[in-house]
C-alpha positions in Angstrom: 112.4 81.7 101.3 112.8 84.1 104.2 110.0 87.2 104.3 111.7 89.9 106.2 108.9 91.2 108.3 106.2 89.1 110.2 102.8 91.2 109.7 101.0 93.6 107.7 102.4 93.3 104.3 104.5 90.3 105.6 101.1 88.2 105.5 100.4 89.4 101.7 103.9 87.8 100.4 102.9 84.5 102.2 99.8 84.1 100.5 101.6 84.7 96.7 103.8 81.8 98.1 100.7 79.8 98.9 99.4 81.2 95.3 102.7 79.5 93.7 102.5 76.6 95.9 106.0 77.4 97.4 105.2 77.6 100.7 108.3 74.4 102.0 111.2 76.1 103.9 108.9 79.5 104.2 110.3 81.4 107.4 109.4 85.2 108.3 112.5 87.5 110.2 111.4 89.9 113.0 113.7 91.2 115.2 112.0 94.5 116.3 108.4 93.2 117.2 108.2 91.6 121.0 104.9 90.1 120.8 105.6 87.8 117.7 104.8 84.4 118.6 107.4 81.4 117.7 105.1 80.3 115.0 103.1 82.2 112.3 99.8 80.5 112.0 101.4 77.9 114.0 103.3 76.7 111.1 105.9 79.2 109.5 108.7 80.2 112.6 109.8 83.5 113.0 113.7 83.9 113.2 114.4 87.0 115.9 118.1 87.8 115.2 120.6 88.2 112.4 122.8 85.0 113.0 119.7 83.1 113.0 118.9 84.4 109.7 122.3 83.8 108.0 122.4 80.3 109.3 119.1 79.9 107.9 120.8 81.0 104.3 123.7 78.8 104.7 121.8 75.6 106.0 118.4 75.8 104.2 117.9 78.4 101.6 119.5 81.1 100.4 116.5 83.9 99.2 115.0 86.1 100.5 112.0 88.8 100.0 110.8 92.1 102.0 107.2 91.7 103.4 107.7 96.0 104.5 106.3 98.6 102.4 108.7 101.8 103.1 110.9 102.3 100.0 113.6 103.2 101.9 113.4 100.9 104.4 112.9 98.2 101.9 116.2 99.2 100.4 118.3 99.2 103.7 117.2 95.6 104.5 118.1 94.6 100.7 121.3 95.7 101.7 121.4 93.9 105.3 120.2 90.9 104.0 122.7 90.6 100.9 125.6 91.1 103.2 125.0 88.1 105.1 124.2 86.0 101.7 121.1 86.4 100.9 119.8 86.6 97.6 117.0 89.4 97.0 114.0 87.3 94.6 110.7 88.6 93.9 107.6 87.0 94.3 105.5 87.4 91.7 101.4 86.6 92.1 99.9 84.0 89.4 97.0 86.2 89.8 98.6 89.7 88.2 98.3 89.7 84.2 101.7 90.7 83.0 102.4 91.3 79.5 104.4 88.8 77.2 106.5 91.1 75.4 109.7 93.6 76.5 109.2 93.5 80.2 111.8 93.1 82.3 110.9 92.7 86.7 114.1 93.2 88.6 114.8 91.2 91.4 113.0 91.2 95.0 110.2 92.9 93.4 106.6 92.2 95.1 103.8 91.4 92.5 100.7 91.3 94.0 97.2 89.7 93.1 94.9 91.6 90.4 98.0 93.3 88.7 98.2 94.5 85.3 101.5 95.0 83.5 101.4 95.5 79.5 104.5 95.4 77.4 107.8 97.3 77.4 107.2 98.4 80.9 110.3 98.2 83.1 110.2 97.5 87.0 113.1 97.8 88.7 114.7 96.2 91.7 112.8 95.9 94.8 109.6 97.4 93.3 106.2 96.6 95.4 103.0 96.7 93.2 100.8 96.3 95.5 96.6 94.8 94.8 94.7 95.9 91.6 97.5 98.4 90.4 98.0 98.6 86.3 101.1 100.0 84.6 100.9 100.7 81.0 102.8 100.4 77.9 106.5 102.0 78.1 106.8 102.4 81.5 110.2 103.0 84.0 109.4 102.0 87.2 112.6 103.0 89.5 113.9 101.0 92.1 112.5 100.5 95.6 109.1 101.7 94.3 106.0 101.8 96.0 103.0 101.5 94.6 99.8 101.3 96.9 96.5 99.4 96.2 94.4 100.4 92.8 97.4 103.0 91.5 96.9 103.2 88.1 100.3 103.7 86.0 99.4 105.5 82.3 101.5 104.7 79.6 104.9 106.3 78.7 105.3 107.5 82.3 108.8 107.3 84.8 108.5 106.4 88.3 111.8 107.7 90.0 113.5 105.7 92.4 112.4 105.3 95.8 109.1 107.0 95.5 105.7 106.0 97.0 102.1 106.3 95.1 99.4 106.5 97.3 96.2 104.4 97.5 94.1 105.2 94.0 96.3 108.0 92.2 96.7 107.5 88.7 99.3 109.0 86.9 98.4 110.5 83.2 100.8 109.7 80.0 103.6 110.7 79.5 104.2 112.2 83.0 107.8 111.7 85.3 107.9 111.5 88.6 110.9 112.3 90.1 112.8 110.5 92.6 111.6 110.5 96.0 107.9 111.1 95.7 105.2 111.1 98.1 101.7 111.1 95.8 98.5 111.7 98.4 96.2 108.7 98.1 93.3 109.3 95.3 95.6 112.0 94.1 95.8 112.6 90.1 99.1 113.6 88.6 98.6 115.3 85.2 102.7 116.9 84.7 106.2 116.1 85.7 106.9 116.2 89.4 110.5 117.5 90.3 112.5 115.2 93.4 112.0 115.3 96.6 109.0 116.2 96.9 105.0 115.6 98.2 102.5 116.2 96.0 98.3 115.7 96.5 95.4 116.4 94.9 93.3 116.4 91.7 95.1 117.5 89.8 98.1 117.0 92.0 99.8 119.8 93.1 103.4 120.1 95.5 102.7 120.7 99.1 106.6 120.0 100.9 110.0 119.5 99.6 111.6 116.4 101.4 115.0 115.8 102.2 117.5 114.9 99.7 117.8 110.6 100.6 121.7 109.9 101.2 122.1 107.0 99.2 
């Protein structure tokens, strides 16, 4: 498994590898950082450049997972990543409590410790649920999804694509979220939230219109 990334978040993915006792082959990518050492805790090496990283696919193994938290950086390095033949898997901790019946996890999603998924909940590709997050019954999580420590997901909601929740909001039922999102940490959302948007407060409330994302 390559984690694209070598700190902050980066460091959370290893430890759901150590968690599943996957942690043979384990290398990290950073090619932006200077003062990355060789080694990762002297142990896992940290590939600097592109051609390192695809010989790493084609001579060792083949997946590969974002340790970033930016939705849409986390979708642009999917994209890099596949195109030199990577394949985008999720790591999933042993320690989140997901539901046994009509979920579905798309691929390269990030799982982490103390989560709770119930049933018929949908989590899209390249979704992060991040420490101590719950998402109820009936839920869409859309792709590239952020959802930041202790978010609390009601049931029946929609998460649109590429949005982030911040630290400790929680979303009532039945409530959409429209794509592009910024929820302010500790925020509470109680009604639909159009696209493009950032929205804070208790109950939450739109502050700024964001661009339009050009994907």
């Amino acid at each position: 498994m390559l984690i694209v990334g070598a700190k902050g978040f980066a460091k959370e993915v290893l430890e759901v590898l150590h968690q599943l006792n996957q942690l043979e082959n384990i290398v990290f990518y950073d090619d932006v950082n200077t003062d990355t050492p060789t080694l990762l805790y002297g142990q896992f090496p940290i590939l600097k450049s592109i051609s390192e990283a695809e010989n790493y696919f084609k001579t060792t193994d083949n997946q590969f997972t974002i340790g970033i938290g930016n939705p849409v950086l986390r979708k642009k390095l999917c994209d890099k990543f596949i195109a030199i033949g990577g394949v985008f898997s999720s790591t999933i901790s042993p320690r989140a409590s997901i539901g046994n019946f009509g979920n579905t996890i798309g691929n390269g999603s990030n799982v982490m410790t103390g989560t709770v998924i119930t049933n018929d909940v949908i989590i899209n590709k390249g979704v992060l649920i991040n420490l101590n997050c719950t998402v109820g019954h009936d839920c869409i999580v859309g792709e590239f999804v952020e959802l930041s420590p202790g978010v609390h997901v009601s049931g029946n909601c929609i998460i649109g694509h590429y949005s982030v929740l911040g630290t400790n909001a929680t979303v009532l039922p039945k409530v959409t979220i429209g794509k592009n999102v910024i929820v302010g940490a500790g925020s509470v959302v109680t009604k639909d939230l159009p696209d493009n948007c950032v929205a804070v407060g208790i109950p939450a409330k739109v502050i700024k219109e964001l661009p339009q994302l050009e994907f």
